[in-house]
C-alpha positions in Angstrom: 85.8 98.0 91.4 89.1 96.6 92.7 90.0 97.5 96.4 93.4 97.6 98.1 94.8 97.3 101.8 98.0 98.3 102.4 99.8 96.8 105.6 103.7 96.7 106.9 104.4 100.0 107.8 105.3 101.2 111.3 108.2 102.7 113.6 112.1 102.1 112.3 115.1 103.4 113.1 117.4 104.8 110.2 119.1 102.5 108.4 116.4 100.2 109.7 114.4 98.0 106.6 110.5 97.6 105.9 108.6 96.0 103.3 104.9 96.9 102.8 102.4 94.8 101.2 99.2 95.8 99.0 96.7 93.1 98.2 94.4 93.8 95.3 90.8 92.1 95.8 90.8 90.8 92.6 92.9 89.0 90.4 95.0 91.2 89.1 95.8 90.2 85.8 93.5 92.8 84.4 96.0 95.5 86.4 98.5 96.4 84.4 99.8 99.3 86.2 100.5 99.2 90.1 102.8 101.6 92.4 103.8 102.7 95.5 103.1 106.9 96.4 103.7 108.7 99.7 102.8 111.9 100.7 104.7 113.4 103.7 103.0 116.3 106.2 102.7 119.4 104.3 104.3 118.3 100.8 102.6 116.8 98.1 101.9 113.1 97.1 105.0 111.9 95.0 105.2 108.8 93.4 107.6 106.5 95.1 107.7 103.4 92.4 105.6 101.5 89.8 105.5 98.7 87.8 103.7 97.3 84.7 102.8 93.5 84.7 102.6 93.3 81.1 106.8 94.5 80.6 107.8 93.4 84.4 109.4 97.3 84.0 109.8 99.1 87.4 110.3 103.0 87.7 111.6 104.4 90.9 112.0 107.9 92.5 115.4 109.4 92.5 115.4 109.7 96.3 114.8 105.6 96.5 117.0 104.0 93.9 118.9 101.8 95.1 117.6 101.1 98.3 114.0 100.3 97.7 112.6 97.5 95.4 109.2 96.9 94.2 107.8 93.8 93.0 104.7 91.6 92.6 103.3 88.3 93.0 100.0 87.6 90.6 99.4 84.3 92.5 98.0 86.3 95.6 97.3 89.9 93.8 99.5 91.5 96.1 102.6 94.2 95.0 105.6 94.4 97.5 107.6 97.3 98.2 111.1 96.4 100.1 112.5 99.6 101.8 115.8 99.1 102.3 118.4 101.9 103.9 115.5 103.8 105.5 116.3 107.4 106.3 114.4 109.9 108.4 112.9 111.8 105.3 111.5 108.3 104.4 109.0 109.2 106.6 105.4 109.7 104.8 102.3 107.8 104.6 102.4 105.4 101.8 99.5 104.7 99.3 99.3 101.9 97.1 97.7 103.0 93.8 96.4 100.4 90.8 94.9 101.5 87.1 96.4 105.3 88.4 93.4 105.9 89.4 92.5 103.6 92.5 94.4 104.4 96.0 94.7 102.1 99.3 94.2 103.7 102.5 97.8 104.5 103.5 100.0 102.8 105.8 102.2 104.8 107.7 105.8 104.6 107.9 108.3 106.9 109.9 112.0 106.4 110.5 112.9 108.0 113.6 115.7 107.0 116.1 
């Protein structure tokens, strides 16, 4: 059973930039699929981005193309997600997810001025 832990939310200011960090506790070579979801108070969770280590291919949410970027690095198990341009309905707690079936604990992240 692989675990994750999310960590690099916090408190920005619009056009303000974050980039979270999920570390797998395994080596994740057997984890094809990773991505980023968030789930905002009251809505659903939505997927934000994902990638596949097998094709490199990335997928992103309409509402974040172009201003976020995810990525990974196998030599430490750990997928990025750069959030670039933030806006206010950025704000949401974020959930990195592995297999499609295995979630981190959240980290939030709210854009406020």
């Amino acid at each position: 059973q692989v675990q994750l832990v999310e960590s690099g939310g916090g408190l920005v200011q619009p056009g303000g930039s974050l980039r979270l960090s999920c570390t797998a506790s395994r080596s994740d070579f057997a984890i094809n699929y990773m991505g980023w979801y968030r789930q905002a108070p009251g809505k659903e969770r939505e997927l934000v981005a994902q990638i596949f280590r097998s094709t490199g291919s990335t997928k992103y949410a309409d509402s974040v193309k172009g201003r976020f970027t995810i990525s990974r690095d196998s030599a430490t198990n750990t997928v990025y997600l750069q959030m670039n341009s933030l806006k206010p309905e950025d704000t949401a707690v974020y959930y990195c997810n592995a297999f499609g079936t295995t979630w981190g604990q959240g980290t939030q992240v709210t854009v406020s001025s």
